[in-house]
C-alpha positions in Angstrom: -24.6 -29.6 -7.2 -23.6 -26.4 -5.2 -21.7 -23.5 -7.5 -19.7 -20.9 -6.0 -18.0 -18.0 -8.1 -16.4 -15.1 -7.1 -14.3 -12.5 -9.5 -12.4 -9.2 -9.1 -11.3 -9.5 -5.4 -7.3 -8.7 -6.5 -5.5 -5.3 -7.4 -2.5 -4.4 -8.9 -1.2 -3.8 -5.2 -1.8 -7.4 -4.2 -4.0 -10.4 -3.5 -4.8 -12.6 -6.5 -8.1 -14.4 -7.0 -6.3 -17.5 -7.4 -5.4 -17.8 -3.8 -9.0 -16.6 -2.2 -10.3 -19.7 -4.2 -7.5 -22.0 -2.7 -8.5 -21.0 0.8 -11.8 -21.1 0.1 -10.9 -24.8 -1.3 -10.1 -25.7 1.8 -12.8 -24.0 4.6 -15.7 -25.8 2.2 -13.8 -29.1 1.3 -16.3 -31.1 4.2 -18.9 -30.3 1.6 -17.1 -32.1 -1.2 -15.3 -30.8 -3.6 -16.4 -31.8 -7.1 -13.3 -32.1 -9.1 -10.8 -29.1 -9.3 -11.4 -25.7 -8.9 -12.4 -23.4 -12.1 -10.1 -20.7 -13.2 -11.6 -19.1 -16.1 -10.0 -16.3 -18.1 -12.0 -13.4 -19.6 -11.6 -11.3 -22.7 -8.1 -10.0 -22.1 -9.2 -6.5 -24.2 -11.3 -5.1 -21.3 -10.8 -2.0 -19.3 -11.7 -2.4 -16.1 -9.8 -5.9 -15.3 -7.7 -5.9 -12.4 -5.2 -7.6 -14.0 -5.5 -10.8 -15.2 -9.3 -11.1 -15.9 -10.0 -14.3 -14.1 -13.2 -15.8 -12.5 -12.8 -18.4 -10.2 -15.2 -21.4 -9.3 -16.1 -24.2 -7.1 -18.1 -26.9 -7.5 -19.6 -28.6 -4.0 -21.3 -32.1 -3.7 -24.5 -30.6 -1.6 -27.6 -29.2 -2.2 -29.7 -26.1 -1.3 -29.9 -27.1 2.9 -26.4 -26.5 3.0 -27.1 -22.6 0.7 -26.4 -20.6 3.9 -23.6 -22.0 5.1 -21.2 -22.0 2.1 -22.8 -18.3 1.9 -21.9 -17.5 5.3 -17.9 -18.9 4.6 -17.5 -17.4 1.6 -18.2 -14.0 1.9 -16.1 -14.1 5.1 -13.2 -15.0 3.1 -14.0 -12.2 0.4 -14.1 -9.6 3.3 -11.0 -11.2 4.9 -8.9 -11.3 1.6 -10.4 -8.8 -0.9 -8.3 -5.7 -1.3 -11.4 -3.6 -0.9 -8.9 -0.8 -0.2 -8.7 -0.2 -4.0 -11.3 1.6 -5.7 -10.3 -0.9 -8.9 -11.1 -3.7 -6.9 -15.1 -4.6 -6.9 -15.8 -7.8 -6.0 -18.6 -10.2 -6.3 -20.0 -13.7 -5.6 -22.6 -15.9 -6.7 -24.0 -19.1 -5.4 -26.2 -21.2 -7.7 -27.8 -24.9 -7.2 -29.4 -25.9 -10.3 -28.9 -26.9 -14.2 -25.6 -25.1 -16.3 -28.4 -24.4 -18.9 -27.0 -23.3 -22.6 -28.4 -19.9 -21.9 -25.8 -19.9 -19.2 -23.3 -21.5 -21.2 -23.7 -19.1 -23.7 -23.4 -16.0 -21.1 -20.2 -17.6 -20.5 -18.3 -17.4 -23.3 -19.9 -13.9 -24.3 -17.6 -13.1 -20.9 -14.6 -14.5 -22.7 -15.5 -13.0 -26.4 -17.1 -9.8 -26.0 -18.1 -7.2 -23.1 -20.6 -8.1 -20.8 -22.1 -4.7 -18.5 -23.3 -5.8 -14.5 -26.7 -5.6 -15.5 -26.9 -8.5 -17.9 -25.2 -10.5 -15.0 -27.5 -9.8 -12.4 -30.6 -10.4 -14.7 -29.5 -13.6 -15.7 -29.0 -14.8 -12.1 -32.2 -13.4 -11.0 -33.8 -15.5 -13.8 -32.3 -18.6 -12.5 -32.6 -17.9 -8.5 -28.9 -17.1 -8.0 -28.0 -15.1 -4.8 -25.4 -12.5 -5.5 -23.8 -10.5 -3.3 -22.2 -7.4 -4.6 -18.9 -5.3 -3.0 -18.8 -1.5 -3.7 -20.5 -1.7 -7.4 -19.9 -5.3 -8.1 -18.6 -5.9 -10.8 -16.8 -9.1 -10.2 -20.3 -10.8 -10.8 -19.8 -11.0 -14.2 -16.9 -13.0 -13.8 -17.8 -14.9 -11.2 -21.2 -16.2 -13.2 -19.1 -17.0 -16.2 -16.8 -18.7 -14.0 -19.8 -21.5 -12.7 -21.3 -21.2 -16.4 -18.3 -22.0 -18.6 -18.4 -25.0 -20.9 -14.9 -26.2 -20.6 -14.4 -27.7 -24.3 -10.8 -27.4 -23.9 -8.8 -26.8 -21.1 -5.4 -27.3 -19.6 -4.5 -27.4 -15.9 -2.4 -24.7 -13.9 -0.9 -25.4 -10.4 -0.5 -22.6 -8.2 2.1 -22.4 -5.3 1.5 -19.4 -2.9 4.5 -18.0 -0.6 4.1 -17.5 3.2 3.0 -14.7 4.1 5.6 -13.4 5.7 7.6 -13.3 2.4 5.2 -11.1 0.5 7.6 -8.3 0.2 10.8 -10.3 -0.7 12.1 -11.3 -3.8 11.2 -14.6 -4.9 13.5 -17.4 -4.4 13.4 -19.9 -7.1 16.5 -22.2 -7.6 17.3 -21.6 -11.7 19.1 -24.6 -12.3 15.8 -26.4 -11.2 13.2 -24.6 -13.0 15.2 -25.4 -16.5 15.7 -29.3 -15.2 12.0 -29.4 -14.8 11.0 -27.2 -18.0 13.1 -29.8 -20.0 12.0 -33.0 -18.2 8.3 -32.2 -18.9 7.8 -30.3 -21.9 6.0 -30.5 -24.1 3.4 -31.7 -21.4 4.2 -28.7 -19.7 4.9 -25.3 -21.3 5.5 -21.7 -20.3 7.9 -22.3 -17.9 11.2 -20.4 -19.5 11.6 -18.5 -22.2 14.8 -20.2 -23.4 15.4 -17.8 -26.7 15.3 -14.8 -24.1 16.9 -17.1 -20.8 14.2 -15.7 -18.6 12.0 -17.5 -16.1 8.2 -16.7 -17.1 5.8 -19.3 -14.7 6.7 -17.1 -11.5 5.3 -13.4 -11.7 6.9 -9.8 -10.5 4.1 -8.4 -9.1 3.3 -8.2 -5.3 0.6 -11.0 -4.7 1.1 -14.7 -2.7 1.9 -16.4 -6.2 5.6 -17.9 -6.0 5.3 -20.0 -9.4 2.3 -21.6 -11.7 2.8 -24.3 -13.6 0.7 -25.0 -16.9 0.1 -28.2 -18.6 -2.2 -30.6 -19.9 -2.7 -32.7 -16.8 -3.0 -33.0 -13.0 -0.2 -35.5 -13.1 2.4 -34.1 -14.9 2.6 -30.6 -12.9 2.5 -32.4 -9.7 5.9 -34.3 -11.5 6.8 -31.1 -12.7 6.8 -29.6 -9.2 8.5 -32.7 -7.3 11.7 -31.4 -9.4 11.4 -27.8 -7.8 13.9 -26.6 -5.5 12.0 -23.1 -3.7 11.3 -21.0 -1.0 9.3 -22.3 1.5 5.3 -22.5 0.2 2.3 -22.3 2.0 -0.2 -24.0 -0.1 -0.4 -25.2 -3.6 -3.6 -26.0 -5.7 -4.6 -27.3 -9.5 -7.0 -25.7 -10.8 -9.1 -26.9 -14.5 -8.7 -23.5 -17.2 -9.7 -22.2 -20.3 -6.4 -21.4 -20.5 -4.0 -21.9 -23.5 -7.4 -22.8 -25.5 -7.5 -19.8 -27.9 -11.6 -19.4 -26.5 -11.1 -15.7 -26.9 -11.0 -15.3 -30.6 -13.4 -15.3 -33.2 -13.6 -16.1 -36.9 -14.9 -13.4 -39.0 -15.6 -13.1 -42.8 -13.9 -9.9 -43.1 -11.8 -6.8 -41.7 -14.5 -4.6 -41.9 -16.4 -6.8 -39.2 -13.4 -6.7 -36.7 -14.6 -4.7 -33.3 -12.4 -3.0 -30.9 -12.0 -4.8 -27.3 -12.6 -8.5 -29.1 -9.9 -10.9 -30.6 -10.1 -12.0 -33.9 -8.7 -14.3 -36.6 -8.6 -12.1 -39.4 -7.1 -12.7 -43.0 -5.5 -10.4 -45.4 -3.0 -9.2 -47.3 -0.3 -6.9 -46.6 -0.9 -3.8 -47.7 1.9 -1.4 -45.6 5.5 -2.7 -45.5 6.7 -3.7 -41.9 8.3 -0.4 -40.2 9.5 0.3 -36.8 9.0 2.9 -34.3 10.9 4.2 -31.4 10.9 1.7 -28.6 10.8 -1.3 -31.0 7.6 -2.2 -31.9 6.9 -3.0 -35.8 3.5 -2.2 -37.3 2.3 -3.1 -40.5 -1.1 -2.6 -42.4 -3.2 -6.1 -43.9 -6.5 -5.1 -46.1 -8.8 -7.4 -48.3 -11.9 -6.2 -50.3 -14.1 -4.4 -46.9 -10.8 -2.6 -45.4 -7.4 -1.8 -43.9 -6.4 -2.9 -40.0 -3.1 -1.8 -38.5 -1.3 -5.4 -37.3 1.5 -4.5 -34.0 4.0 -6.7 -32.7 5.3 -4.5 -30.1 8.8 -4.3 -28.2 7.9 -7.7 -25.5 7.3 -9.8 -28.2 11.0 -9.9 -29.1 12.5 -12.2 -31.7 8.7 -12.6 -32.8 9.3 -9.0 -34.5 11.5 -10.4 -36.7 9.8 -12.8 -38.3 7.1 -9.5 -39.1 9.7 -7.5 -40.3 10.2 -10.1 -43.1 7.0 -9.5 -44.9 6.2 -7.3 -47.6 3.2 -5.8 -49.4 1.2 -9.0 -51.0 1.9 -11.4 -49.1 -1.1 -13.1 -47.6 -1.2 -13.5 -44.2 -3.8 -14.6 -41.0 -3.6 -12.5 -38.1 -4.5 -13.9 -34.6 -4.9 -11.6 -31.9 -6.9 -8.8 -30.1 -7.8 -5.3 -30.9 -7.9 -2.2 -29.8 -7.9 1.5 -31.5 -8.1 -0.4 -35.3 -5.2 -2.1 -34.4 -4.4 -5.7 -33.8 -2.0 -6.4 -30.9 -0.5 -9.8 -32.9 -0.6 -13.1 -30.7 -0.2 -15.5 -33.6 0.8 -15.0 -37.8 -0.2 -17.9 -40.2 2.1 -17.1 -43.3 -0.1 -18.7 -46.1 1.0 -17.0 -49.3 4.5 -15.0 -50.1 4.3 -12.5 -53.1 8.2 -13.5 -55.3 10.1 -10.6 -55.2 12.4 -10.1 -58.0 15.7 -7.7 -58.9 17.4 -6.4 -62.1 20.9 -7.7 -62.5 23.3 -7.6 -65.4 22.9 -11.3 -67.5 25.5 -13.9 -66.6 27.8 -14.9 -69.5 26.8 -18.6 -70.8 30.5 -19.6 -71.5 32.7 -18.4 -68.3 29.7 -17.7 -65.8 30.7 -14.2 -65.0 28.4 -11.1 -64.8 28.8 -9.1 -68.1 29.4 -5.7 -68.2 27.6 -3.2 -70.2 29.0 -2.2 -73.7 28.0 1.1 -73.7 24.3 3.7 -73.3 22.1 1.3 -75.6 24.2 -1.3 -76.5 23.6 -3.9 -74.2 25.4 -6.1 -72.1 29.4 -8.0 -73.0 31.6 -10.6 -72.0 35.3 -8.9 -72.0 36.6 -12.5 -71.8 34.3 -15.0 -74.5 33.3 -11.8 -76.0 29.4 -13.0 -75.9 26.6 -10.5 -75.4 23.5 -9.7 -74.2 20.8 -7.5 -75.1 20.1 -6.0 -71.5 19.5 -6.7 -68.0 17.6 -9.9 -66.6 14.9 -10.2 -63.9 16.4 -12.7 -60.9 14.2 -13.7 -58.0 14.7 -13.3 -54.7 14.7 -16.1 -52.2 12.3 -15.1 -49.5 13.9 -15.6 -46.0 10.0 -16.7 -44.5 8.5 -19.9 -44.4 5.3 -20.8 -44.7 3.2 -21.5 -41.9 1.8 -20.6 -38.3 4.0 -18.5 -35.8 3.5 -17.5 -32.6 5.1 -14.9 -29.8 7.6 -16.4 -27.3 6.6 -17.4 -23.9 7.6 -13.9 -22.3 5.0 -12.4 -24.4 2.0 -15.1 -24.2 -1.3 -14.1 -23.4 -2.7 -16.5 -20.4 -6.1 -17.5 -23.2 -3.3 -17.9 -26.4 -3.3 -21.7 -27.4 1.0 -22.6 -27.6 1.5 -24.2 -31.4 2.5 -27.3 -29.0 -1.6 -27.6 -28.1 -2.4 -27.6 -31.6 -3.5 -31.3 -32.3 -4.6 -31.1 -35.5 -1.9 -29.1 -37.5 -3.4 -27.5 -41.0 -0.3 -26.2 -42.0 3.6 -25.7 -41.3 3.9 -25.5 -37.3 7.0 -23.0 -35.7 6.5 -23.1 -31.6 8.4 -20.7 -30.2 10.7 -21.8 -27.2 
């Protein structure tokens, strides 16, 4: 088996990984492809991503004699495609025919998890006879190692449509009325799609690159149904590609705040220690804490009707928090509700004759009934009924984070489920 992997050939002025891998799909496709393209997403929390922090991969049915070749075709395409232009943009590509090893399993998801320097890349491929070719200072090595290496435990499929190229710079045409038909014909097999709480169109991006739409699901199948319904501009080509995304690979399961690290994504439990508040611009921060210390939770302004359900909580309630962070703060994907603290309030007693509130008989003589003439000695302690159910929530599509697992994925549920639509 022939690997190739490339990374960090986009830039927030255009091009997209994505569609360097379908071309390059398609100029090494005599070789063989071995099943579908790779498009692995990295740790969402680092700096110097282009945008999405994706590696992409291809897996050929040939051996070392045919090393040069698939060298020779693939950094053409790079220099061909690559936005070079951009001093963000650092490309790089690696070509390996051997063993996926653990050791190079475990690189992998280290790419996904935590933050992997160039140097640890290029010594692990030197170790194992990789050639790697480096643009400008190469970063895009990392990437595109972890990209051959990753040990797809989960994954979900996304097909990718690309525009002609002559429609770059025009708005998108995507018939409305088509994209719903479709999001309702096929979910929950596919998801993302529409945000239908905020009635906006989410699988087709803003930004100037050859995407016109991706759809995400849990099977080859279904998105080339889903895409049979779609009634578009003109597209030049489409491709599937196997992910790590929707999988949740990013975050990690610690014992305790105090463990949390800034640039990873965490699971982390607590309990609320700082009511909910909001800030100018909408987003609503609260503080969680257990026994090692504090963490400052966000849910800011684009997560939308999300907010609400963290404006409900209150100081005790216990509470897991999924999601990445950054400056001691945890930018919320997820909130498990697992235990609500009963809040009470003092109200005069309720007379056991009539039913009516009684009203106080004077400074220290309790409470009366002016009707049945019954009394009371004081006020009474009522609970409150807490307007938050138990159980695992989870931002709206609008908001998702390519690597966040949708509630819908979840096949094992452990608690209460609430997708949001």
């Amino acid at each position: 088996m022939l690997y190739v992997g490339l990374d960090d050939t986009d830039s927030k002025l255009g091009m997209c990984t994505t569609y360097l891998a379908a071309v390059l799909a398609e100029r090494l496709a005599k070789f063989g492809l071995v099943g579908f393209p790779r498009l692995i997403r990295f740790n969402p929390n680092i700096k110097y991503k282009t945008r999405g922090n994706a590696g992409l991969a291809l897996a050929l049915d040939a051996g070392p004699g045919a090393m040069d070749e698939v060298e020779r075709i693939a950094l053409a395409a790079v220099k061909e495609h690559a936005r070079l232009e951009d001093e963000n943009t650092n490309p790089g590509v690696v070509l390996y025919c051997g063993e996926i090893t653990q050791e190079l399993k475990d690189y992998a998801l280290r790419v996904v998890r935590d933050v992997v320097e160039i140097s640890e890349a290029e010594a692990l491929a030197e170790k194992y006879g990789m050639r790697v070719h480096k643009f400008k200072i190469g970063r895009g090595i990392i990437g595109a190692l972890g990209a051959i290496c990753m040990d797809l435990y989960d994954h979900t499929y996304e097909l990718l449509a690309y525009r002609m190229p002559e429609n770059y710079e025009k708005p998108r045409q995507l018939d409305r009325s088509s994209v719903y038909a479709m999001d309702a014909a096929t979910y929950p097999d596919t998801w993302d799609n529409v945000d239908l709480h905020n009635k906006v169109i989410v699988f087709s991006p803003h930004t100037p690159d050859p995407v016109l739409y991706g759809i995400r699901g849990n099977s080859p199948d279904v998105l080339l149904k889903a895409q049979r319904m779609l009634v578009t501009e003109p597209v030049e080509r489409c491709q599937i590609f196997i992910t790590n995304q929707g999988t949740d690979m990013h975050l990690l399961s610690v014992g305790s705040i105090v463990e949390a690290k800034d640039d990873r994504s965490y699971i982390l439990k607590g309990k609320v220690t700082q009511a909910p508040h909001t800030i100018e611009g909408g987003h609503v921060f609260f503080e969680i804490g257990d026994k090692t210390g504090v963490l400052k939770c966000s849910a800011f302004e684009p997560t939308k009707n999300f907010r609400e359900i963290v404006r409900k909580l209150v100081p005790g309630d216990e509470v897991k928090v999924y999601g990445s962070v950054k400056d001691r703060t945890v930018n919320l994907e997820k909130l498990e509700i697992v235990n609500l603290v009963p809040l009470t309030r003092t109200v005069s007693p309720v007379c056991p004759q009539c039913g009516r509130h009684m009203e106080s008989a004077g400074a220290g003589q309790g409470y009366r009934c002016r009707k049945c003439k019954t009394k009371a000695p004081g006020q009474i302690t009522q609970e409150i009924e807490r307007d938050l159910k138990f159980g695992l929530y989870e931002v709206p599509p609008t908001a998702r984070r390519h690597l966040a697992k949708q509630i819908i994925r979840i096949a094992e549920p452990w608690c209460a489920m609430h997708p949001s639509r």
